[in-house]
C-alpha positions in Angstrom: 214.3 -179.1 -72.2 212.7 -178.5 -75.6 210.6 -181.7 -75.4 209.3 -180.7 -71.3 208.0 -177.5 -72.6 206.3 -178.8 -75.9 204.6 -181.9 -74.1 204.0 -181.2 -70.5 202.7 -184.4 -69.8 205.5 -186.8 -71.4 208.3 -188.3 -69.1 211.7 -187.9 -70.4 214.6 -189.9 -68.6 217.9 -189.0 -69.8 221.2 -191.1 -69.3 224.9 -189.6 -68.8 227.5 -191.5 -67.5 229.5 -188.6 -66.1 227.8 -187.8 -62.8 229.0 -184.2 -63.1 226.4 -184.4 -66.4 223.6 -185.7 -64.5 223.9 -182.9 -61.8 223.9 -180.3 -64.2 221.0 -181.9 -66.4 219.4 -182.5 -63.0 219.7 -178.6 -61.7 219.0 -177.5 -65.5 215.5 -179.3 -65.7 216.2 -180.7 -68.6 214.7 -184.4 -68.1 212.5 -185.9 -65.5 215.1 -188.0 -64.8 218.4 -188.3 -65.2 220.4 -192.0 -64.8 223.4 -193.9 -64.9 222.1 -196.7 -66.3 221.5 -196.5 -69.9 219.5 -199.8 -70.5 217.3 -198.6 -67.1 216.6 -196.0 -69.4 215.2 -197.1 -72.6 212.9 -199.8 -70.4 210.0 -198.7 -70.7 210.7 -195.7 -73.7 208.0 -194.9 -76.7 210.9 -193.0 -78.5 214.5 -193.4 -77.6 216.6 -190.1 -79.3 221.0 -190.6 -79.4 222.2 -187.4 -78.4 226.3 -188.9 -78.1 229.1 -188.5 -81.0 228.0 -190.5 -83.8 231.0 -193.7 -83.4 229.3 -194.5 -80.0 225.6 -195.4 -82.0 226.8 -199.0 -83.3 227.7 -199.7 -79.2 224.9 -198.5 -77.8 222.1 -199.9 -80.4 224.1 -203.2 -78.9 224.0 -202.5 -75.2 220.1 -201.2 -75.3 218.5 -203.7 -78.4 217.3 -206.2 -75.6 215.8 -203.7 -73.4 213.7 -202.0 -76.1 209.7 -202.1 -75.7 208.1 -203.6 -79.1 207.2 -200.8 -81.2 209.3 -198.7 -79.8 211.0 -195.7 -82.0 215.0 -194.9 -81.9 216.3 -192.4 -83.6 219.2 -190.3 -83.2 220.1 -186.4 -83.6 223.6 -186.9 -85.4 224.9 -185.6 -88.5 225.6 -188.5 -91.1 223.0 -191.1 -91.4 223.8 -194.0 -94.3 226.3 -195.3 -91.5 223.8 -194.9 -88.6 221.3 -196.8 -90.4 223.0 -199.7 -91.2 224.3 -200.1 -87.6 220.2 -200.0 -86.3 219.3 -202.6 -89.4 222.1 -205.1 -87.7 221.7 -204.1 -84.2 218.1 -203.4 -83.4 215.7 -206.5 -83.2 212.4 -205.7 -85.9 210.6 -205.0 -83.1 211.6 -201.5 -82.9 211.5 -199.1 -85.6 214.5 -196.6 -87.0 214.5 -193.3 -88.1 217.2 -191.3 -88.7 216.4 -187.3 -87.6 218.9 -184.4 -88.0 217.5 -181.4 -86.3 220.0 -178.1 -87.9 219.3 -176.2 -84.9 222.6 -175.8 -82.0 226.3 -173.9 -82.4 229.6 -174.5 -81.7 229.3 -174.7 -77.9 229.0 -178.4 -76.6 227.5 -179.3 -72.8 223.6 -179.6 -71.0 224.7 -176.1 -69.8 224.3 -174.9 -73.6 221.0 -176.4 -73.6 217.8 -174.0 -74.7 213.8 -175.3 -74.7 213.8 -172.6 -78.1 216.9 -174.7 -79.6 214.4 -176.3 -82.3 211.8 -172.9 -82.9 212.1 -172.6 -86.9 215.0 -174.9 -87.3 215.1 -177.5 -90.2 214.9 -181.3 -89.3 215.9 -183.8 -91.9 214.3 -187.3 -91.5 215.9 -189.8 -93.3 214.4 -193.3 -94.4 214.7 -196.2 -96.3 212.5 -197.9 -98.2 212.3 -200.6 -95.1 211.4 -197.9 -92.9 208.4 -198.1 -90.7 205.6 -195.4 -92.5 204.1 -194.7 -89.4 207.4 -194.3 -87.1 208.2 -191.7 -89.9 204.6 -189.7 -89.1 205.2 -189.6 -85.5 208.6 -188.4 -85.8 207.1 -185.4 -87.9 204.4 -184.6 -85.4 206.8 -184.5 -82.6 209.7 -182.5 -84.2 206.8 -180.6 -85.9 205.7 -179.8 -82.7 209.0 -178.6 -81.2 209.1 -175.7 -84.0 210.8 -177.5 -87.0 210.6 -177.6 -90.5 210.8 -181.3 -91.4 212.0 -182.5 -95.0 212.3 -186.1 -96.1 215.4 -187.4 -97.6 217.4 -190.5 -98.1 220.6 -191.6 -96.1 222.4 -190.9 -99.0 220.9 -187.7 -100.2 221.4 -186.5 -96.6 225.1 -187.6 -96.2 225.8 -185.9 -99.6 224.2 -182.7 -99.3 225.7 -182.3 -95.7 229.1 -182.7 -97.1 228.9 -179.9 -99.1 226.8 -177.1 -96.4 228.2 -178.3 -93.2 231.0 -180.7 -93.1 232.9 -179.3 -95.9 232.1 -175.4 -94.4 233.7 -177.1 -90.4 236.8 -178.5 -92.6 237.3 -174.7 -94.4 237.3 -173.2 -91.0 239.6 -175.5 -89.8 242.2 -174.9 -92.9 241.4 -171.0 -92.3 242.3 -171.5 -88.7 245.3 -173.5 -89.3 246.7 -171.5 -92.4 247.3 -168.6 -89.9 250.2 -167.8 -87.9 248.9 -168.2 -83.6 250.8 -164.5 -83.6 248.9 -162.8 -86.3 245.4 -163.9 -85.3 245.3 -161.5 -82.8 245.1 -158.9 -85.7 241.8 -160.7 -86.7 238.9 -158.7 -86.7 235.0 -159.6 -86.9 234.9 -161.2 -90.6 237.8 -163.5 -90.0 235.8 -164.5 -85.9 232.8 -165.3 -88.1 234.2 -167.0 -90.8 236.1 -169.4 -88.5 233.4 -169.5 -85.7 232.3 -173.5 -86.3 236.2 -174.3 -86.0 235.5 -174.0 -82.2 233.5 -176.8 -82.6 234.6 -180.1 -79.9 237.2 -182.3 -82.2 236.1 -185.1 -81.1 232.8 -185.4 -82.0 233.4 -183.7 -85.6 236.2 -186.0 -86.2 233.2 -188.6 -85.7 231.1 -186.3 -88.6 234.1 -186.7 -91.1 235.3 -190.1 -90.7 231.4 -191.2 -90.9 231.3 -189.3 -94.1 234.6 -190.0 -95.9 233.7 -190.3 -99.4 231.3 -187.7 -99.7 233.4 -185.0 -97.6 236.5 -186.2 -99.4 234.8 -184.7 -102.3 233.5 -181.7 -101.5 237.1 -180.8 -100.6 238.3 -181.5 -103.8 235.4 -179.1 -105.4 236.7 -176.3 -102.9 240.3 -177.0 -103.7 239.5 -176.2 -107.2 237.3 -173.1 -106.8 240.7 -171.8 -104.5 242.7 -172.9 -107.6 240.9 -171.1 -110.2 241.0 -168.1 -107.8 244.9 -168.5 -107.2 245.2 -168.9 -111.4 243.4 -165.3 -111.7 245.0 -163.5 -109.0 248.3 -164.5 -109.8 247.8 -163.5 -113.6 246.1 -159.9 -112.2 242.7 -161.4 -114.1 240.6 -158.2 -112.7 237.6 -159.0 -114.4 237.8 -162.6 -113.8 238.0 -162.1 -110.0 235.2 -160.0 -109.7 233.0 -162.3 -111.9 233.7 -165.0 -109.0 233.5 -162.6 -106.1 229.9 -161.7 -107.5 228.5 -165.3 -107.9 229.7 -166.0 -104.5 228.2 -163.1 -103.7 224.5 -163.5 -105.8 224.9 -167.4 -104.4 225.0 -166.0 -100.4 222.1 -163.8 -100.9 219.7 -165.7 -102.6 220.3 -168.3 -99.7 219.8 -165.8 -97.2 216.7 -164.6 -99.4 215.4 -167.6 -99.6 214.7 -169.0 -95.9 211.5 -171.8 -95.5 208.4 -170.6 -94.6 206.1 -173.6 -95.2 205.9 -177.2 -93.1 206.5 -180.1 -95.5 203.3 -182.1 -95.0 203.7 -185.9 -94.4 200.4 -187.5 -95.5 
C-alpha cells in the first residue's frame, strides 16, 4: 500500500497462499496483483521484500532462487538478521543481491486488514550488510525506503540482532512475564499503565516465537541483565532501602526521557 502511493508507476505483485488473504489484499489495494503462486511472483521482480515469520525465509530463498532475474534485490522486513543472511548466502545464486531491511514501523495487530500506506512516515529502517554485500543494492534500498518516509541507519547482522535484543525482543518477553505473573481474575482490575505496559504481549505467538528462537543467545542475555536489575530491586525493597529505590526509579526515569527527548530528525546519508 505504502510502496503504490510512493511510486505510482511501479507494479507490485504480492503472493499469499491463503485465498481469504488475497481477497482481502485484493479489495484493500494493496498490490497490483495478488497470486498463488510464489515463484510466478518473483519472475520478473527488480526487488523481492519477505513479509512471512522469519523460520519460513530459509524455504522460500529455496523455492524462488531459480526464478530470480540477474541482479535482482531480495530483502526481507523481519526482525533478526545474522540468521537471515546466512540462509540468502547458501540459498540465493550470486546473481541476486541480499540485503537485510528492518523497517521499526507496525504494532501488535497482525493481517493485510492492519495494513496503512503511512505505516513507514518517520519510522526508522535498519539495513544490515556484510562486507560481501552488493554497495549498490545497499543505495537503492536507501532511496526506496528513504522514499517511503524512513530514517535509514546502517548496521551489521550482528550489531542489529544485539541491539534488538535488548529494545524489542527483551521488552515482547517482559510483557509476556508481566502478562503471565498475573492471576486471569485480577487482571480485570488492571487499569491503563498496566494495558500499556503489556500492549506488545498481544503480539501473534507464532511469529515472535520465530523472533526469539532466531535470536537465542543475544535474547537469552538480555534476560539475564533484566533478571538482575528485578533482583537488585527485590534486594532494596525487601530491606526497606528508601533511598536506594528511588535512586533506580529516577534513572529509569532520566533513561525514558532522554529517549523520548531524543527522537531522529536527520536522514543518514549513504554516499
Amino acid at each position: 500500500m505504502a510502496v503504490l502511493r510512493s511510486f505510482t508507476q511501479v507494479k507490485v505483485v504480492g503472493y499469499a497462499h491463503r485465498p481469504s488473504t488475497r481477497d482481502k489484499a485484493g479489495r484493500l489495494s494493496i498490490a497490483t496483483q495478488v497470486v498463488d503462486n510464489l515463484v510466478e511472483s518473483v519472475a520478473e521482480a527488480d526487488l523481492v521484500i519477505l513479509a512471512s515469520p522469519i523460520c519460513t525465509f530459509e524455504k522460500i530463498f529455496s523455492d524462488i532462487a531459480g526464478a530470480l532475474p540477474s541482479g535482482c534485490i531480495v530483502t526481507d522486513v523481519g526482525s533478526t538478521k545474522m540468521l537471515p543472511h546466512r540462509w540468502a548466502a547458501e540459498r540465493l545464486p550470486k546473481s541476486v543481491y541480499y540485503v537485510g531491511s528492518h523497517p521499526i514501523a507496525g504494532s501488535e495487530q497482525r493481517g493485510v486488514e492492519f495494513a496503512r500506506d503511512d505505516l513507514f512516515e518517520r519510522a526508522m529502517c535498519i539495513l544490515t550488510t556484510t562486507k560481501a554485500t552488493d554497495r549498490r543494492a545497499v543505495q537503492i534500498l536507501n532511496g526506496f525506503w528513504s522514499e517511503l518516509g524512513c530514517f535509514v541507519q546502517l548496521m551489521t547482522p550482528a550489531e542489529h540482532d544485539r541491539i534488538y535484543a535488548s529494545v524489542s525482543h527483551l521488552p515482547h518477553v517482559m510483557a509476556v512475564a508481566l502478562i503471565n505473573a498475573n492471576r486471569r481474575a485480577d487482571l480485570k482490575f488492571a487499569g491503563k499503565g498496566f494495558i500499556d505496559t503489556s500492549r506488545i504481549a498481544s503480539g501473534p505467538a507464532n511469529i515472535w516465537a520465530d523472533v526469539l528462537l532466531t535470536n537465542t543467545r543475544n535474547v537469552a542475555k538480555g534476560i539475564d541483565r533484566a533478571i538482575a536489575e528485578l533482583m537488585r530491586l527485590k534486594k532494596e525493597i525487601r530491606n526497606e532501602n528508601r533511598s536506594q529505590i528511588v535512586k533506580m526509579l529516577e534513572s529509569a526515569r532520566d533513561k525514558r526521557n532522554e529517549l523520548i527527548s531524543s527522537k531522529i530528525t536527520n536522514k543518514e546519508i549513504i554516499s
